[in-house]
N, C-alpha and C positions, 0 to 999 in steps of 0.2 A: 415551813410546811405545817399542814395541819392536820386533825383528821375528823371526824362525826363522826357519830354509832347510837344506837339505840340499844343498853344494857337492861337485864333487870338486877334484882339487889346482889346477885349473884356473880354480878360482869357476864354470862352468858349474852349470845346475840341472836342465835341461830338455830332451828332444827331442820336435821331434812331439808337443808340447800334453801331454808325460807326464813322470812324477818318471824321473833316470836310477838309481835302484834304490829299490825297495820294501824294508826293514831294516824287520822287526817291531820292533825295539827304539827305534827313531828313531821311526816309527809311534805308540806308546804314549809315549815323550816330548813328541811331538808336542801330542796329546791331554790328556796331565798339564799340561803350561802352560799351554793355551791354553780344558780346559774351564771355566766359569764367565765368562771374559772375552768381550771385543773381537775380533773378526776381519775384515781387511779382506784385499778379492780382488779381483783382476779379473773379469770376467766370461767369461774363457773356463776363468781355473781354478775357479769354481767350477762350470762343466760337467764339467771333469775329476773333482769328486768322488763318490764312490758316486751313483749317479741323477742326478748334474746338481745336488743337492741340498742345502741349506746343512747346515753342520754343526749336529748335536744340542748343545745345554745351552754355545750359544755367540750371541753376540751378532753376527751373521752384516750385515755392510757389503758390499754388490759395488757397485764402481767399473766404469760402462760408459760410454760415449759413446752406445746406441744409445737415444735417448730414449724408445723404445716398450719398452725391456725393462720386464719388473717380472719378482718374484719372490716366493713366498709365503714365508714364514718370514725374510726378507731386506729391510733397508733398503737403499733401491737411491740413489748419487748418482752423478751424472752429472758433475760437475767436481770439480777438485781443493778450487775455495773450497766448493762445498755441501758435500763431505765432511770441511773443515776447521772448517767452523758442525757438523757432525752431532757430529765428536769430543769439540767443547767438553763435550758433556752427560756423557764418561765420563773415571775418572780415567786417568791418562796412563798411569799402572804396568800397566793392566786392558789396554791394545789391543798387539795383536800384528798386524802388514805378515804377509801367509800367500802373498802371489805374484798375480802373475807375474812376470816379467821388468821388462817395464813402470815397474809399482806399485812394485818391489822400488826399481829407479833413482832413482825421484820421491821415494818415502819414504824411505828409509834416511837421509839426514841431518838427517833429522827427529827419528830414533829416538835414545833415550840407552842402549839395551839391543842387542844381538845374539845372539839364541842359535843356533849351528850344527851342523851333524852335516858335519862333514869325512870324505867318503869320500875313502880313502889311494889313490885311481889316475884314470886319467885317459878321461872317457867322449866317446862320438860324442855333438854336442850343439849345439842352436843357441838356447838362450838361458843368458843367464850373469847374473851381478851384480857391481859393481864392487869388484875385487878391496882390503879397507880395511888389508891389513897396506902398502899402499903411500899409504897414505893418511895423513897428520900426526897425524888427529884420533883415531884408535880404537886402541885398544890390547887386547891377548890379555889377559884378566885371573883366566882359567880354563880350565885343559883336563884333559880327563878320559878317559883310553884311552891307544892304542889298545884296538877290539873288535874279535873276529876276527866274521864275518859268515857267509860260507862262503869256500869255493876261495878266490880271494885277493882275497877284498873285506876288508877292515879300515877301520876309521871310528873316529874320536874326534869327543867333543861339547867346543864351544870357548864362552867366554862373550868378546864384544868388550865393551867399555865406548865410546863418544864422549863424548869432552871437550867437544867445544863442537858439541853438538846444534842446529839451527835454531829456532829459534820461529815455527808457523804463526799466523799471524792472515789470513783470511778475508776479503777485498777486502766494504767495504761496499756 
């Protein structure tokens, strides 16, 4: 499993339910990984997307609590074990963690992959993810930039690796 995110130097992600910069080039990386596969969301980021809507030519997962959700185009689970019985059926390399905050915490030491878009400054923001260069298990195993953006946004895309990813197995 794997995940994306767009951090600034802060690990933040997020203000007010929105990305803290829109980067058409991050945008279209975004895209490039993640069409054909797996996408897991919570359910308030996937209201965040164009109409509320799952993504096109993606395997669209939203994680809710609120039992009456559904969603058309979306396998909807409700707990962390339903969603870990749903994964089983895809390969591991195919799912990408897409957000939120939340999802990001829960999953990430699941993932053996990280792919990031490090914005080089520092934004108003209140949700974040845990910061893994302080972490034992992940390591930088590819960076690629700095990109200039405009005025002084700059961003590099980072690849983490974990070493010792968790194994979900799904309470019977």
């Amino acid at each position: 499993m794997n995940f994306i995110v767009a951090i600034d130097e802060n690990w933040n992600i997020g203000y007010k339910g929105g990305l803290l910069e829109r980067i058409p080039a991050d945008m279209k990386q975004f895209r490039d990984k993640t069409t054909g596969k797996v996408i897991i969301v919570g359910r308030k980021t996937l209201e965040s997307f164009p109409g509320g809507r799952p993504l096109p030519n993606r395997t669209n997962i939203v994680l809710t609590r609120q039992e009456s959700f559904t969603c058309e185009g979306a396998i909807v689970c409700h707990t962390y074990d339903e969603l870990f019985r749903e994964l089983e059926k895809y390969n591991d390399d195919d799912i990408f963690i897409a957000g939120g905050g939340e999802v990001y915490r829960v999953l990430i030491p699941y993932c053996s992959m990280g792919y990031i878009t490090k914005i080089h400054k520092v934004y108003q923001a209140d949700t974040c993810i845990p910061n893994l260069n302080k972490s034992g298990n992940w390591e930088v195993i590819s960076k690629d930039g700095p990109y200039h953006y405009r005025d002084d946004i700059y961003y590099s895309y980072m690849m983490y690796k974990n070493n010792t990813p968790k194994k979900f197995k799904p309470q019977e």
